[in-house]
KETI-393114 format. One line per 4 residues: for each residue x, y, z of C-alpha. Coordinates in Angstrom, 3 decimals, always signed. Layout:
X Y Z | ...
//
This chain:
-39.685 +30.873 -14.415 | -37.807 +28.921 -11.976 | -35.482 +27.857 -14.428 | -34.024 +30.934 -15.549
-34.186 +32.086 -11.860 | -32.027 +29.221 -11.225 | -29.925 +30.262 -13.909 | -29.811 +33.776 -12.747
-28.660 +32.271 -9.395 | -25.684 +30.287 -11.078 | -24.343 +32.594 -13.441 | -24.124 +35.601 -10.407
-22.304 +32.884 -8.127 | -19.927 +31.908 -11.225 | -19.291 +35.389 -11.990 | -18.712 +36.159 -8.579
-16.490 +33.340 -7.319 | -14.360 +31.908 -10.904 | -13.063 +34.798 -11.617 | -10.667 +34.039 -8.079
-10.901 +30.507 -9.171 | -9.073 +31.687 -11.860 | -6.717 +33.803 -10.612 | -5.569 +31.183 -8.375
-5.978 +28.189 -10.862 | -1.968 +27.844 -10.731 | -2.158 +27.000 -6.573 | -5.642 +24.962 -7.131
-5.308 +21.786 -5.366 | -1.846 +22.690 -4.279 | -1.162 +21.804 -0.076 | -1.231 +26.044 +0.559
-4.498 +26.504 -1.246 | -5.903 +23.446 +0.472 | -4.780 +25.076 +3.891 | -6.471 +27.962 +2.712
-9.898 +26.810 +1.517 | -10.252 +24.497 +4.854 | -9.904 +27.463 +6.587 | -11.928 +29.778 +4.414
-10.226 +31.945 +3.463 | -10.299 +31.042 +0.084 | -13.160 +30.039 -2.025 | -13.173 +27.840 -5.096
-16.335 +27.465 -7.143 | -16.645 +24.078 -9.145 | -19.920 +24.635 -10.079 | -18.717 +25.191 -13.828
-17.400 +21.838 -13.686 | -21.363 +20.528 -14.023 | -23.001 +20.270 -17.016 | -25.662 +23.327 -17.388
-28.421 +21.261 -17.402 | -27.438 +19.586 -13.627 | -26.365 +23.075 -12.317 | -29.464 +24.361 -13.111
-32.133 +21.538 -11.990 | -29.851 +21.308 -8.201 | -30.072 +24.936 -8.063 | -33.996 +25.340 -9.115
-34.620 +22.662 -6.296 | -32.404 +24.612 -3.542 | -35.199 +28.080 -4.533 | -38.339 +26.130 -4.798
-37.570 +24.028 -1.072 | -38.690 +27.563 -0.171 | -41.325 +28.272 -2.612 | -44.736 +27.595 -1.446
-46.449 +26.900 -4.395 | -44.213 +24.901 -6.432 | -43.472 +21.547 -5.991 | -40.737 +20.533 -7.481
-38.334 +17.067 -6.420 | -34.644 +16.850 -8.167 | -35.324 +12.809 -8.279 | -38.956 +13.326 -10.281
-38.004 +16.165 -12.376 | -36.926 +16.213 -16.181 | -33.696 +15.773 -14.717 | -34.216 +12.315 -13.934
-35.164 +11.669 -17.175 | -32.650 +12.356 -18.979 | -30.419 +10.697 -17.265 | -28.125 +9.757 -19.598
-27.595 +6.037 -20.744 | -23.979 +5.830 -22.063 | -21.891 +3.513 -19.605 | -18.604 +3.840 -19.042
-15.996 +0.803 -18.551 | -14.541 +0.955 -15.501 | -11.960 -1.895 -14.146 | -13.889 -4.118 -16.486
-17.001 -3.606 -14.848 | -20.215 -1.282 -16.408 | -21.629 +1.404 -14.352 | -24.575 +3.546 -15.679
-24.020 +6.836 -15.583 | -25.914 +9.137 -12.978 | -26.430 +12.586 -12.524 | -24.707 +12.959 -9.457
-21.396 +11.413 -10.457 | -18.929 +13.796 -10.663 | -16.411 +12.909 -13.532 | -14.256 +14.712 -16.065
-15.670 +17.359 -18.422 | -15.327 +15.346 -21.534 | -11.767 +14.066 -22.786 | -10.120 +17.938 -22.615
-10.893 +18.320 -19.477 | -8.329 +21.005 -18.350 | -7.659 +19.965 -14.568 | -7.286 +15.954 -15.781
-3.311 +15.712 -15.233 | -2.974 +14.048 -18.597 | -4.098 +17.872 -20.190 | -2.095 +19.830 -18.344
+0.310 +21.639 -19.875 | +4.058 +20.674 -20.667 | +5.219 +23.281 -17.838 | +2.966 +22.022 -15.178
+3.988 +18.044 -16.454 | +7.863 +18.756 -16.506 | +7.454 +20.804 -13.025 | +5.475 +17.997 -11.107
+8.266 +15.598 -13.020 | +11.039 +18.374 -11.319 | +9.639 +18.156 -8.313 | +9.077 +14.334 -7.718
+12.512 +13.859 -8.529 | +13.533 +16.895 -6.027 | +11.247 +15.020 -3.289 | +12.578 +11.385 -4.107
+16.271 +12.643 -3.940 | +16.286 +14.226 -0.502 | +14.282 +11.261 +1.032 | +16.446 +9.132 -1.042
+19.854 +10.634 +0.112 | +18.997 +10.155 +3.749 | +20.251 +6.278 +3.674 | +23.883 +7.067 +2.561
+24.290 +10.540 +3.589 | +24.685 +8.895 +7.421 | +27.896 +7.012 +6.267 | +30.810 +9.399 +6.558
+29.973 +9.817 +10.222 | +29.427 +6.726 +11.121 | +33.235 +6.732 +12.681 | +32.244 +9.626 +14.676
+29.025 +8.287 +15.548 | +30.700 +5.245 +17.212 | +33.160 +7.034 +19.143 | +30.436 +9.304 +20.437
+28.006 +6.712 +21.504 | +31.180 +3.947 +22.235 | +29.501 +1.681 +20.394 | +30.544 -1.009 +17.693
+30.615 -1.566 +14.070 | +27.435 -3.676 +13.411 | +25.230 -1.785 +16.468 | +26.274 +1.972 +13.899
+25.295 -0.002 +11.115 | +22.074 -0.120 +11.983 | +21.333 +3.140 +11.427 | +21.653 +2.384 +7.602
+20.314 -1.227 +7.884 | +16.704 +0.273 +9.400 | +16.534 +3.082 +7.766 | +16.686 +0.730 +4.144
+13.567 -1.760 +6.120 | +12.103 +1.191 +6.883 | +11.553 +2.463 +3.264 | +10.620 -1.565 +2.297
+7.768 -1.830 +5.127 | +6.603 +1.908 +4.455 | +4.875 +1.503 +1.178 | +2.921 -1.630 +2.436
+1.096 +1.095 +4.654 | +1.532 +4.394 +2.958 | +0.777 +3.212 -0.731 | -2.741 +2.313 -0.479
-3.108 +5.550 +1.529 | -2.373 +7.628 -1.483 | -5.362 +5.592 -3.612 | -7.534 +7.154 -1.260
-9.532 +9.294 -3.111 | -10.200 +11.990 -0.302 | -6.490 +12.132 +0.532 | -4.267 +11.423 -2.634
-0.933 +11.775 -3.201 | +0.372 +15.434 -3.039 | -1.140 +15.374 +1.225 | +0.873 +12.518 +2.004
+3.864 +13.339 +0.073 | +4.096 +16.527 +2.069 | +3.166 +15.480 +5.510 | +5.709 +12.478 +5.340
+8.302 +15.078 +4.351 | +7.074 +17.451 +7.091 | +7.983 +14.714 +9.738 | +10.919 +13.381 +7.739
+12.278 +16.794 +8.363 | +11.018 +17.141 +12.062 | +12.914 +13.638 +12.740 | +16.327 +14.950 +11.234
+16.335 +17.753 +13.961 | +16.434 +14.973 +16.625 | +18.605 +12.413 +14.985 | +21.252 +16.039 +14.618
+20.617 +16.443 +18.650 | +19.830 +12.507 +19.991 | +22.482 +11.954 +22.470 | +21.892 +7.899 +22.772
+22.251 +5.122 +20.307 | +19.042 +3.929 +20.696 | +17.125 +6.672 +19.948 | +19.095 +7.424 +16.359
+18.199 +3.935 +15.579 | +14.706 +4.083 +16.221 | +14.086 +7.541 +14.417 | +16.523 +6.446 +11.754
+13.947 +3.365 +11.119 | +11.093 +5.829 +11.596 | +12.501 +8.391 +8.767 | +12.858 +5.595 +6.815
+9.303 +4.499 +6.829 | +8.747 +8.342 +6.243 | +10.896 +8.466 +2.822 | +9.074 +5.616 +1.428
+5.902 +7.191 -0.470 | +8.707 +9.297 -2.705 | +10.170 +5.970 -3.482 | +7.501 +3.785 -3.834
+4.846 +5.980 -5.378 | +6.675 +8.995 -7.134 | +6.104 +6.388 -10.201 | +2.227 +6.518 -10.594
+2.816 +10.575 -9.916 | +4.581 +10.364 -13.487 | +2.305 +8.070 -14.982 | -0.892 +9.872 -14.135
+0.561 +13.172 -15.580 | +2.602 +11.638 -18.817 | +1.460 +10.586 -22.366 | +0.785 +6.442 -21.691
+3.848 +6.206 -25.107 | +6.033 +8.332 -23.026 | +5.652 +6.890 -19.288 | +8.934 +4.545 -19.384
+11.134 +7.447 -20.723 | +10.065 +9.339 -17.642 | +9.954 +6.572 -15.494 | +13.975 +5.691 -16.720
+14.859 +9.575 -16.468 | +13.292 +9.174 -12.474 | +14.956 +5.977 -11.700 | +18.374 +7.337 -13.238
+18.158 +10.066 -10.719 | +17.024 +8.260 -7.937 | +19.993 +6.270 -8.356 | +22.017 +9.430 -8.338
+20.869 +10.747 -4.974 | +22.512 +8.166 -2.643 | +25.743 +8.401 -4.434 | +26.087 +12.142 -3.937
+24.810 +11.756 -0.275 | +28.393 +10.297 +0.687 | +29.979 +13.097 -0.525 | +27.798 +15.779 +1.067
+28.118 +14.093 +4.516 | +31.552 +13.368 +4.014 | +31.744 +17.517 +3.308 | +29.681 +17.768 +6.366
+32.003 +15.735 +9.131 | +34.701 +17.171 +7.613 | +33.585 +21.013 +8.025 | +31.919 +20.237 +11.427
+30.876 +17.036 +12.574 | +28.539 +14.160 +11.603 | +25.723 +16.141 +13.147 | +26.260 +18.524 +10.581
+25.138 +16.059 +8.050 | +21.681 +15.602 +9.254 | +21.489 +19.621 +9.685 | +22.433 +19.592 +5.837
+19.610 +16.825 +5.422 | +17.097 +19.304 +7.398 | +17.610 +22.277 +5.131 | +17.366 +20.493 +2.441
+14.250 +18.615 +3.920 | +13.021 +22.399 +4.518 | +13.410 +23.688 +1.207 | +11.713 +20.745 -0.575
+8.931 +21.654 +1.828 | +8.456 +24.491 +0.578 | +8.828 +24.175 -2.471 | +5.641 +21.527 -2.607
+3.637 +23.238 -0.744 | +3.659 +26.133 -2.762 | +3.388 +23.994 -5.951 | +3.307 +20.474 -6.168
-0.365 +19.662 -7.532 | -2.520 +16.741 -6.344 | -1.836 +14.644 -9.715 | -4.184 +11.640 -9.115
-7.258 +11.818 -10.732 | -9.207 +10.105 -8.213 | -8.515 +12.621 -5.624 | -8.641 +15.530 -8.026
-12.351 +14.309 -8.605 | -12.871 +13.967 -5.104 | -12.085 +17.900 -4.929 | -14.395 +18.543 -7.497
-16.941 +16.745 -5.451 | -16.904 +17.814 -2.132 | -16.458 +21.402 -3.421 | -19.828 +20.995 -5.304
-21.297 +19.513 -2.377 | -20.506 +22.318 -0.791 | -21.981 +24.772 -3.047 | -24.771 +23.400 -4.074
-25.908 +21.682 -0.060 | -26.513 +18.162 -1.737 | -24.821 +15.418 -0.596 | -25.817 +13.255 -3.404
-22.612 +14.386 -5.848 | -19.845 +11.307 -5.501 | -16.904 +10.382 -7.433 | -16.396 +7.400 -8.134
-13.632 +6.432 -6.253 | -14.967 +8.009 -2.885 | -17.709 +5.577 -3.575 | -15.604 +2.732 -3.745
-13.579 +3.692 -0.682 | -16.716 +3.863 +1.619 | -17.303 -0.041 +0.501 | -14.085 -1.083 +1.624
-12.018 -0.996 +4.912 | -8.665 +0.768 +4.936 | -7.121 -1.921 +7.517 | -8.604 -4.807 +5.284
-6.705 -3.011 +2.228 | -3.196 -3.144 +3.834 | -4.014 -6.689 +4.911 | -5.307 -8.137 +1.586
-1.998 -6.425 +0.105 | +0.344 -7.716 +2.717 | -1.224 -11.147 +2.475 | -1.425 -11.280 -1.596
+2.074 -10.326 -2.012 | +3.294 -12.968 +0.257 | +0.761 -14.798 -1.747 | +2.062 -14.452 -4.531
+6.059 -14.918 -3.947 | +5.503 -17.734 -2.332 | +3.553 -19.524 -5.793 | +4.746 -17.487 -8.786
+7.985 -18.755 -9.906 | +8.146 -15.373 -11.747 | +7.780 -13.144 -9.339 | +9.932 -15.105 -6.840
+13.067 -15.037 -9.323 | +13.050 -11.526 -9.725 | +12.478 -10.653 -6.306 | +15.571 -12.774 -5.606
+17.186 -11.166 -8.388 | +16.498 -7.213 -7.731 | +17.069 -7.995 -4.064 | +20.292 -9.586 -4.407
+20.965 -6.518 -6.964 | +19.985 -3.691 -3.905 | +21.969 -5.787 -1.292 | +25.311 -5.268 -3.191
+24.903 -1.600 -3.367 | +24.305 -1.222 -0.220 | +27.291 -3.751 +0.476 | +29.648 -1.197 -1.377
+29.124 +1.141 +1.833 | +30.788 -1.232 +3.651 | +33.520 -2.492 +1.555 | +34.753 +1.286 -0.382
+36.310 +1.960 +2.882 | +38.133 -1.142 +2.569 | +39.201 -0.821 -0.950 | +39.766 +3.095 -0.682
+40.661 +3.909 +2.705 | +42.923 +0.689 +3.484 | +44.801 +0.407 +0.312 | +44.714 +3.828 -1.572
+44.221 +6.239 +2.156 | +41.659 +7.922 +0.421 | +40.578 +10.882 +2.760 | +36.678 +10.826 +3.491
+35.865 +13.709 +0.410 | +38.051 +12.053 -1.594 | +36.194 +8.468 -0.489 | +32.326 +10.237 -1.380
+33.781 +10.967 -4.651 | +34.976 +7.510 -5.215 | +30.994 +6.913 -5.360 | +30.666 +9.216 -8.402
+31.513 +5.695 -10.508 | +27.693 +4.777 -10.122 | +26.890 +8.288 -11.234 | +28.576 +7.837 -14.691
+27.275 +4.002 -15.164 | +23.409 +5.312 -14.402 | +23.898 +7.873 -17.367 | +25.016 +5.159 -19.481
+22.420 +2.498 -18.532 | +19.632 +5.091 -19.235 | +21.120 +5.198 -22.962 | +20.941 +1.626 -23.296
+17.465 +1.236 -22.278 | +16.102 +4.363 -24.337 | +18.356 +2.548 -27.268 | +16.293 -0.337 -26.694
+13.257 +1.180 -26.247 | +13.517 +2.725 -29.758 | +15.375 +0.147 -31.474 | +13.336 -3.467 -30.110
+10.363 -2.120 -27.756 | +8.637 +0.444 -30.034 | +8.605 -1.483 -33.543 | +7.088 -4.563 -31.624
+3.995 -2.327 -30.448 | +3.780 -0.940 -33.738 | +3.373 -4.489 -35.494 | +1.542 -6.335 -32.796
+4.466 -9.090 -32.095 | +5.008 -7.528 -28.626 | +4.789 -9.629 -25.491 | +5.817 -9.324 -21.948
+8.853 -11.265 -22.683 | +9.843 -8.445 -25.119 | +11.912 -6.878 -22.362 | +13.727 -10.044 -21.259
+15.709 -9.330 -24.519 | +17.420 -6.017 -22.639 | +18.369 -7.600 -19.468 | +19.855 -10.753 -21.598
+21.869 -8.280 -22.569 | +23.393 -6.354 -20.087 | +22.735 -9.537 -17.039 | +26.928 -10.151 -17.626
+28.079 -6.772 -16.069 | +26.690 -7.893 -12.695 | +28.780 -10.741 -11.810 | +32.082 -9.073 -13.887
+31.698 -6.013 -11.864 | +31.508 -8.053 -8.644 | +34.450 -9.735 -9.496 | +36.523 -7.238 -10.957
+35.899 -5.198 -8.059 | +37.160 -8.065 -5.720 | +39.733 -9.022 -7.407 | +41.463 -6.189 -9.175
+40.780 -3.689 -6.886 | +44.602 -3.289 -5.554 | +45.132 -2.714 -9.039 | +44.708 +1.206 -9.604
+41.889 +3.027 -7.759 | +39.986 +3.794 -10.872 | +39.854 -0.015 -11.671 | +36.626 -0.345 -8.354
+34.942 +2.433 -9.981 | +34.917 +1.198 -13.534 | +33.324 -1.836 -11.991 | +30.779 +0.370 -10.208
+29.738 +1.585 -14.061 | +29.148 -2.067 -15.100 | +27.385 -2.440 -12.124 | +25.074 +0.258 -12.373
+24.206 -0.356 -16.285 | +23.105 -4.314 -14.992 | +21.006 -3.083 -11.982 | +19.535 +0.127 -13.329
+18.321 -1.788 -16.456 | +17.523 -4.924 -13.964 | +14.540 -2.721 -12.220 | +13.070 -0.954 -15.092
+12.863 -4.608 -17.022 | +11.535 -6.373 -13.587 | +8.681 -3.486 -12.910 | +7.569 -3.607 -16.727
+7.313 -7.155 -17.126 | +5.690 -7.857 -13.595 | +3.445 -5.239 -14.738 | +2.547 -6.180 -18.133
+2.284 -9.927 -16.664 | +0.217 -9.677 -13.391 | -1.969 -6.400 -14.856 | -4.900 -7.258 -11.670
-2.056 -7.965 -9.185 | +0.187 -5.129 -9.525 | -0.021 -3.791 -6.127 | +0.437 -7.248 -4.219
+3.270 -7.751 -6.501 | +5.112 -4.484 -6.438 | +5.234 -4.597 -2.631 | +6.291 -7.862 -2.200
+9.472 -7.053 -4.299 | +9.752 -3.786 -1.988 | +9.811 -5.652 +0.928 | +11.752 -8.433 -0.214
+14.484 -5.898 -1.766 | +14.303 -4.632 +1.572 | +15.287 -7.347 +3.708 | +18.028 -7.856 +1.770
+19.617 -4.454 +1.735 | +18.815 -4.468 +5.360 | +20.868 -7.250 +6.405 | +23.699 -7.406 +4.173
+25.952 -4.572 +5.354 | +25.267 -5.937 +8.601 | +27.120 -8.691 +8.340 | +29.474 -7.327 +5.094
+32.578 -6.482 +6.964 | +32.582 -9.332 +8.973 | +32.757 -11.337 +5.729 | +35.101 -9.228 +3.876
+37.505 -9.504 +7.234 | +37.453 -13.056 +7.749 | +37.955 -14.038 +4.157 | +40.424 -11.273 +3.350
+43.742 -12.640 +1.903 | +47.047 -10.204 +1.596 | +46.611 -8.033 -1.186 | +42.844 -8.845 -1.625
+40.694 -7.776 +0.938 | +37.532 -8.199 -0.388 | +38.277 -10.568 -3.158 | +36.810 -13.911 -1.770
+33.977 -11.805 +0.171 | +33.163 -10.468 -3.743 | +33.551 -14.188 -4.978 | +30.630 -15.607 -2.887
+28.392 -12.768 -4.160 | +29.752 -12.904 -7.610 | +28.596 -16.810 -7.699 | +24.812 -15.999 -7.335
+24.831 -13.492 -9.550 | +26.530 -15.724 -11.870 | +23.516 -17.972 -11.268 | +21.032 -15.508 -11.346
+22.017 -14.473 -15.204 | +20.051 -17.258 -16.107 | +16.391 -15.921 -15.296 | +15.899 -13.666 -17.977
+16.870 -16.820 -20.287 | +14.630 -19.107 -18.682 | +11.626 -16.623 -18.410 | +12.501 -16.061 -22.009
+12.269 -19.359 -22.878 | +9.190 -20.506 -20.748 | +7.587 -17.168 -19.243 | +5.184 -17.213 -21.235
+3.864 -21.339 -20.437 | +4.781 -20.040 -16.705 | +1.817 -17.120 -17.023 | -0.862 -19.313 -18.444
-0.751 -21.559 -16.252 | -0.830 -19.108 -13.037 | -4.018 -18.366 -10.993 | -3.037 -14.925 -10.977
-3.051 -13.947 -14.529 | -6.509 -13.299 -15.930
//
């Protein structure tokens, strides 16, 4: 009979082709193997992936389009009958399920990230945090030479700056682009992560060879932009591999180390200029860029499960010559414009600054926070140099401070997420404003680490690097508590509102060192050099300790009586 013809068909091609399949299933949907199966050379069946019953009823309708006495149509068949009638929920909405929709093989679905096993998890997790380092590093790594760079290119103080101040916009304005590429279902993450890194690489061989100032700014704003998917989306990479309980352990643990990065960059470029010369530290940069490469290629998995789905889709297309199997999301992305995306995001998140009182407090708040680290670039040489003649090593280590303050702010905020966060989900009393409660807490060390590091920092040497610990445990906690209640409180407006505190964090840290030294000079008093400059930044932040009280207080009245919150 047809049918067992068809079957015949199907098991010889899944015999013949999953066996590879298999072999290879460590490097499925890896960047080499997708190389490889666009070129042919390798070949990976996902015909297992459909149920029996769909397999077989495509397949009979490929052999009887050449039989001449059968007469047989895949939409009028008993396949179309039994279509089944279970609907699914998705983003609110109910779809009826279809026979060509591709979708996960029931809830143990073995390529769905969230089954993967704890190897694959903690080496995507590895790996993510490898990627977001490197990128991350390339703002801060740039600062030892900076001297250099100015004597080379006889240029001045705030014109050399801008090769931090750009590259910081850069990784602010790249997301607003680069983020909604990644949703894409026929692209997804792993593709852009590793073409952004290939050209974040290319870019630091010309930056180590420019010979004019203009063209290291313009490729430092450029590798910016480049860095910024690590940044902005390495994130959902953890949450669409890691148990939903788990995510903001994971999420902490990446954060922690993203912090990390740009305070050992100082000290590798400072290593760099010392050995050779600030070229040197983009070189360093490039192999490091190069390794990372690698590394991904060979076995960084596409983790969204949009794109995986997509695979599983086009692969089957393939197979079976019916262009009638779809995922879901490649359906939805053929009703919508990619242009109009980055538009309606760009526009929304202005929208939304501009009307939620919420969101416009903590975007002050987190950008003022990333300003004033990016600030200390400009006054530790200052503080380190001018008073204590710190050499440039001994000037990266001085960074290490911020090192020791993110270990101890990830403590806090796994105490709290034990102690206060977990009960409250247990027993149902939880509510956005739940994680106020940490950053009432630990809001004080900002403005006291501000002004102990203006004020006392003539004191001893370690006195500015205690303050970077207090510092570190305000801001560190400052983004994970701004993320998870802008999350929790705008759940349809996440995107809008996660790049409009991107961008605005952005600006900030753009412009400040720009004009930092120029502030600490002119207010600088004997003995305390950057003690008035500190002062004027110490009084927002003083003024800014009162959101989390407020929100607190009246978040809650605030959210139900926004337009944005369903």
């Amino acid at each position: 009979s047809n049918s067992s013809a068809a079957s015949d068909v199907y098991k010889r091609q899944y015999i013949y082709i999953f066996p590879k399949m298999s072999t290879y299933s460590t490097f499925k949907n890896t960047f080499l193997f997708d190389v490889l199966e666009y070129l042919n050379i390798v070949k990976i069946s996902e015909l297992h992936n459909l149920n029996n019953s769909d397999t077989e009823n495509s397949i009979t309708s490929d052999l009887s389009s050449n039989d001449e006495t059968s007469d047989i149509d895949i939409e009028k068949n008993s396949l179309s009958k039994s279509i089944a009638k279970n609907e699914e929920t998705t983003n609110d909405k109910e779809i009826t399920r279809d026979p060509f929709l591709v979708d996960w093989n029931g809830p143990n679905d073995p390529e769905n990230p969230q089954n993967w096993s704890n190897v694959k998890k903690y080496s995507t997790m590895a790996q993510i945090m490898l990627l977001t380092a490197v990128t991350y590093m390339g703002a801060s790594i740039y600062t030892p030479g900076e001297e250099g760079i100015r004597k080379d290119f006889k240029v001045g103080h705030v014109v050399a700056t801008l090769n931090l101040s750009l590259y910081v916009l850069g990784y602010g304005l790249g997301p607003i682009v680069l983020s909604p590429i990644t949703d894409i279902a026929k692209i997804g993450r792993q593709r852009v992560y590793i073409m952004t890194l290939f050209f974040f690489m290319i870019f630091q061989i010309g930056i180590a060879n420019v010979n004019n100032i203009g063209g290291m700014i313009v490729m430092r704003f450029i590798t910016g932009v480049l860095c910024s998917p690590a940044l902005a989306t390495g994130g959902a990479t953890i949450v669409d591999v890691m148990p939903q309980e788990i995510v903001p352990v994971f999420l902490g643990f990446w954060s922690a180390g993203a912090i990390v990065a740009p305070v050992i960059a100082p000290l590798l470029g400072a290593s760099m200029v010392v050995a050779k010369n600030w070229r040197w530290a983009f070189w360093l940069l490039t192999f490091m860029s190069a390794f990372t490469l690698i590394v991904l290629v060979l076995f960084f998995k596409e983790t969204s499960a949009a794109s995986i789905l997509s695979r599983r889709a086009r692969r089957i297309r393939k197979e079976t010559g019916d262009d009638r199997y779809y995922s879901l999301q490649e359906k939805k992305d053929a009703e919508s414009s990619f242009w109009s995306l980055i538009g309606t995001t760009l526009y929304s998140s202005v929208k939304i600054i501009i009307m939620e009182p919420i969101v416009l407090a903590f975007d002050i708040y987190c950008g003022l926070a990333y300003g004033s680290f990016y600030l200390f670039f400009e006054s530790f040489p200052i503080v380190f140099t001018g008073i204590y003649h710190f050499t440039l090593i001994e000037l990266g280590l001085a960074f290490m401070g911020f090192a020791v303050g993110g270990v101890i702010a990830f403590a806090i905020f796994l105490i709290f997420l034990v102690k206060v966060l977990l009960p409250k989900f247990k027993n149902g009393t939880f509510v956005p404003e739940t994680y106020l409660l940490l950053l009432m807490g630990v809001c004080w060390f900002f403005p006291l680490a501000i002004f102990l590091f203006g004020w006392a920092a003539a004191t001893h040497w370690i006195v500015p690097i205690i303050a970077e610990v207090f510092f570190v445990i305000c801001c560190f906690n400052l983004f994970q508590v701004t993320f998870s209640y802008l999350a929790f409180s705008y759940p349809n407006h996440t995107a809008a509102v996660f790049a409009g505190n991107g961008l605005f964090r952005a600006i900030l840290a753009c412009s400040m060192p720009l004009f930092g030294q120029a502030m600490y000079n002119n207010l600088a008093i004997d003995g305390y050099p950057v003690g008035w400059g500190s002062t004027i930044v110490g009084f927002f932040t003083i003024f800014l300790c009162a959101v989390p009280f407020v929100l607190y207080r009246y978040g809650s009245s605030l959210r139900a009586k926004s337009r944005f919150v369903q």
